[in-house]
Each structure stands twice: as C-alpha cells, then as structure tokens.
N, C-alpha and C positions, 0 to 999 in steps of 0.2 A: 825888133819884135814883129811878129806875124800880125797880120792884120785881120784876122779871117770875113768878118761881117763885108770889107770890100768885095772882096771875091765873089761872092752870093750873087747879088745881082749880075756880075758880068759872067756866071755859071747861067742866067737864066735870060741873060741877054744873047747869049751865042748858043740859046736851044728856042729859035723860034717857034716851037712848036707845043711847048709846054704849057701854055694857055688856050690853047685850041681845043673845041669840043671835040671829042671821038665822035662818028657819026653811029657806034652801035652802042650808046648809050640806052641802059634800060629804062624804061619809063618807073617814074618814083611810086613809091608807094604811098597813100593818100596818108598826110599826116595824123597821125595820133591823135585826138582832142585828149588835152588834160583830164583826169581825172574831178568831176567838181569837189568830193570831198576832200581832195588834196588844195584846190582852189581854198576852200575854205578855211582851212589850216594854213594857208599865206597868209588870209586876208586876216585873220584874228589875230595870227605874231606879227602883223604890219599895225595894227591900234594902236591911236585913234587918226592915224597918218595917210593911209593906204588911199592911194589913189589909181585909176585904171588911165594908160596912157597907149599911145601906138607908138611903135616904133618899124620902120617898114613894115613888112607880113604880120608882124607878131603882135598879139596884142599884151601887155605891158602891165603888171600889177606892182605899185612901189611904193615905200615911204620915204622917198629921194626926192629934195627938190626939184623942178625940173630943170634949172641951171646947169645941176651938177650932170647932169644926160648930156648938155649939147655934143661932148666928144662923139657920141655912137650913132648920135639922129642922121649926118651924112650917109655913115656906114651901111647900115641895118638895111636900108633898099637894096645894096649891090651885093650883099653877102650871098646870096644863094645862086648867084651868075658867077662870082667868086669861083664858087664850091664847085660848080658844073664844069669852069671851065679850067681848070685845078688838076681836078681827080676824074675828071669823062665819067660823072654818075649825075643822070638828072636828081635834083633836089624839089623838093616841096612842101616849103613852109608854109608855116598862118594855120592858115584853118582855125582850128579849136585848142591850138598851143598856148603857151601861157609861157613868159619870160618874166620870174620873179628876181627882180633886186631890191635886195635890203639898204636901208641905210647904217645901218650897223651889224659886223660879224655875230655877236651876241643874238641879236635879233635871228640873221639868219641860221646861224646855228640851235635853234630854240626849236626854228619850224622844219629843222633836219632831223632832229632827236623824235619830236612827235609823227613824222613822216618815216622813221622807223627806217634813214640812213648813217651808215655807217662814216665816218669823215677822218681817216684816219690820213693826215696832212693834207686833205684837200679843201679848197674854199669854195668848190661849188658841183654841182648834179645835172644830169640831166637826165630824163628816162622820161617813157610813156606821156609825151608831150608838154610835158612839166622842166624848165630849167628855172636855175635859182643859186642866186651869188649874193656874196654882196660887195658894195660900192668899194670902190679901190680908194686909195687915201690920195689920189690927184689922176683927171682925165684919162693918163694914158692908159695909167692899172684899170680901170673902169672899163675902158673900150676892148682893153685883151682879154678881162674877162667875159665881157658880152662876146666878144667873138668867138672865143674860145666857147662855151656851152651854146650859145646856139647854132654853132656846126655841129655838137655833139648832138643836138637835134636834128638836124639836118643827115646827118651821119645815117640815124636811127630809121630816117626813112629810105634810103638810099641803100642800107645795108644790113637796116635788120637792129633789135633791139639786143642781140646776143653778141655783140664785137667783141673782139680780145683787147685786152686793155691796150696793149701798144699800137694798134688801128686805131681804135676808137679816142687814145691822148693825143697820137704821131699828127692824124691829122688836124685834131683841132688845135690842137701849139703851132702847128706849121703853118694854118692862116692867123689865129690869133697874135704871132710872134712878128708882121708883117706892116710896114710901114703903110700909109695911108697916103692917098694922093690928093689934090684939092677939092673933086669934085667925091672925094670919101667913098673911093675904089681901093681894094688893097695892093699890092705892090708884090707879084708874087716874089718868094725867093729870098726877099731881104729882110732886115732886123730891122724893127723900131728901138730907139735909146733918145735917152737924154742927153742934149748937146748944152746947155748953159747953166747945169749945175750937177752937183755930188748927186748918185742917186740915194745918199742919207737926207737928202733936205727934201728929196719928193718923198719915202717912205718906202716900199718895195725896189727893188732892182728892176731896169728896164727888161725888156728881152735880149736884147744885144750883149747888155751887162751877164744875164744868166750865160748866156750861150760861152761866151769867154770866158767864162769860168771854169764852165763844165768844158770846153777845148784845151783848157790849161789841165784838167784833167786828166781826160782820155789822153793825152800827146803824154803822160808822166807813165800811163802805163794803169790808170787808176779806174776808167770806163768800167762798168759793169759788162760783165759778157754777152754779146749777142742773143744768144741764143739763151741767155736765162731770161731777158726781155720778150723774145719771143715765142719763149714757151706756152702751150697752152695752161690755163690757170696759173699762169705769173703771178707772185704774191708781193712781186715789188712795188706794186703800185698801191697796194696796203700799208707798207712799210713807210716810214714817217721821214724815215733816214733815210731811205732810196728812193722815195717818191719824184723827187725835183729831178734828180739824174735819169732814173728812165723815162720819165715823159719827156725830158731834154734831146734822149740821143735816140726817141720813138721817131721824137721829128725832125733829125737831123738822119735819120733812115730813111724818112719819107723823101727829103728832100734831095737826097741821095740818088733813089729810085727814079726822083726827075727830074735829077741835071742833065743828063744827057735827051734826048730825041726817041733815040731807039730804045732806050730802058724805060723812060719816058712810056712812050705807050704801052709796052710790055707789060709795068706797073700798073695802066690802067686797066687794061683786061684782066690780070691778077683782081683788080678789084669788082670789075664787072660777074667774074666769078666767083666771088665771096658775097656778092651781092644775090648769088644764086645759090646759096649755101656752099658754097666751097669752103676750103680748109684755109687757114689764115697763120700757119705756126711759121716754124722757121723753116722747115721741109717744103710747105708749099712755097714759102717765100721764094726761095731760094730754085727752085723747081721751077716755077712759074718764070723767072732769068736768065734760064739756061745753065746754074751753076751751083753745086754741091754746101752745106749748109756751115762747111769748115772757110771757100770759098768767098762765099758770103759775108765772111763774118773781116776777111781778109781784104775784100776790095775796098768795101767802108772804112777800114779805120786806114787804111793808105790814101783813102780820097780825105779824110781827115786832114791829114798833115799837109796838103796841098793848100788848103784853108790858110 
C-alpha cells in the first residue's frame, strides 16, 4: 500500500525554499474590524456562557472552557508568520477581528442562520473580520478548525474579501491540515492524524485520515475535475456531497503548486497578482505555470500517484 502522507514532508524537505518569504511581498491590508452588530449576535447565541479571551492577534469570544482551547493557545501567535512564509503574502491580524467559537454546533449554527449565512456542509465562516466555528469533539478537530478560518481571515486581508472558493478552502486546509511542532509552529507540507486510536473513538477523521481517502479516490479515477474546481463561481463547494472533496484536492493543488522551488515561487506571484485583482480560474492558473489548462489538470493527478 502507498503511503502518501510520508512523502509530504520529504516533498518539502527537498524544496528548501518553500518556507522562505518572497522579498516582493505586498504589504497586507489593514485588517477588517468585525462588524459590532454581528459581535453581538455571537455574544447573545453564546448565553449565559460567553466569555472574551486572546488568543495570539485575535481577540476571542467563546462559551468553551478554557481547558478545551490549550491545543490552539501555542498555535495562534505563529500562524500569520506561518501564512507569510507559506504563500509570500504579508498577513495582518488582530486588529478589530473577532474569532468566535462555540461550544456546541447547534449554538454555532443558530448565530449562522441570524447572521444570514448559508452552511450548506460547512462548520464554519469567515468574512469581514468575523470567524466562527464551533469546538471540534477532541483538541486536534479544534485546532484545524481554528487554523483553518483564521487563515480565511488572514486570506481576506492578504487577498481580498472576493476569493474563489478553491483559493480561499486550498489554502486554508493546506495550513489547517498541518502537523504542529513543540514550540506550536506548523509543519509545512505534512498531515496531522491520529496515531493511538481509531479515528471513531476521537469523532471526526484526522486530516491525514481525509486526505487517504480522498487519494484512494482520485487514484480509482473518481476526483472531481480540475477545472470544475476551479472554475469561476464553483458550486461545489455549496454542494454537501462535493464539499469535502473539493476542499480536499483545493489543497492538495496548492500543495502541488509548492512542492517544487521553481513552481514554488511561480505560485507565489500568481498569488501576489490576485492580490492585485488578478484572475484566480483555471486559465490563469495554469497561465501564470507556464502550462495549458488541459496540462494542468494532467501534471497533478500524475504527481498524485507519486504519493
């Protein structure tokens, strides 16, 4: 049996250069402050619990013990040096954001309905300085989902509140999916998973466990099409039943785009020009690599099977 989640890191161990800032990095766009009256539609579906906390930059509204937090408290300060040194876009959190987590889905999905989002298979949001999740049923689900929407806020300044869906999932699965080191730096490139039990006995499937899945997948011939991913106005990522797949194979695109050095940075100025309203589909994609969008669509699922 293929191993793929090895490979990852020794794909990102032999591109020294995939954690290095670009040196024309655009300077970020001053973060968004939340919304208050959205603020206060947290703070009333969080009753009579809600408490304000910090966590790195962000300031923190939750009805979660603060136990059930320690997994992200490391995290939360290095994520946006993460993000910078990732994708070559300076980031800039805090400010006036807000990082709402629930302790229960019910709850959070209560203050999604009056907030007047749509959640069709997704557990959490981020826009206009406002993220909000709620708490995963064991640490690690917790800390991927924290990661995962506050790079979607990070994103937002970095890139603009208008991303295509497979930008705006690719990269935040691609850090949120990412093992943690002691000092609660992320680990680019590789999988977190469960190593001393079923993932039935934690609740959700790790990242590792998805990603396997969906590579038993794509290797059978079952992947969703490239290019319907990255179409502009994608509706897969509405869809309940494609949702997990194309945010799966958004970030295993992205990660794609830097395994290597030279594609590596190539990817990052594609991004630095989306950061400048550039075009984000599959034509620029694929444009912006030097290679045709049929091309495109061909070298990923061959770098797949190398997995």
């Amino acid at each position: 049996m293929i191993q793929p989640i090895a490979l990852l890191p020794l794909l990102v161990a032999l591109s020294p250069w995939t954690f290095l800032v670009p040196k024309e990095a655009p300077p970020p766009t001053p973060p968004t402050a939340a919304d208050p009256a959205r603020v206060a539609r947290v703070r009333d579906a969080m009753r009579p619990l809600g408490r304000e906390a910090r966590l790195g930059p962000w300031r923190v509204l939750t009805d979660v013990a603060a136990p059930e937090l320690a997994g992200i408290e490391a995290v939360a300060p290095h994520l946006a040096e993460a993000y910078t040194a990732r994708y070559g876009l300076a980031a800039s959190p805090g400010g006036g954001q807000i990082v709402a987590i629930f302790s229960t889905d019910t709850r959070y999905r209560a203050f999604a309905k009056t907030d007047g989002v749509s959640l069709p298979g997704s557990n959490g949001l981020a826009s206009a300085g406002l993220a909000a999740f709620a708490a995963g049923r064991d640490p690690l689900e917790t800390r991927v989902l924290f990661v995962r929407e506050a790079t979607r806020l990070l994103s937002r300044g970095a890139l603009g509140e208008g991303l295509p869906p497979w930008l705006d999932e690719g990269l935040a699965a691609d850090l949120a999916s990412c093992r943690v080191d002691r000092d609660g730096r992320l680990v680019p490139g590789t999988l977190d998973g469960r190593e001393d039990a079923a993932p039935s006995a934690h609740g959700a499937p790790s990242p590792r466990a998805n990603v396997e899945a969906w590579l038993a997948r794509a290797r059978s011939g079952r992947a969703l099409p490239l290019a319907a991913i990255l179409a502009r106005g994608s509706r897969l990522f509405e869809n309940p039943g494609a949702r997990t797949d194309a945010v799966i194979e958004s970030a295993m695109l992205v990660r794609w785009c830097l395994a290597e050095p030279a594609r590596a940075e190539t990817f990052r100025e594609f991004l630095r020009a989306v950061s400048l309203r550039g075009a984000a589909d599959d034509r620029a994609l694929a444009a912006a690599l030097g290679l045709d969008e049929a091309t495109l669509s061909k070298k990923f699922f061959e770098w797949l099977k190398t997995l």
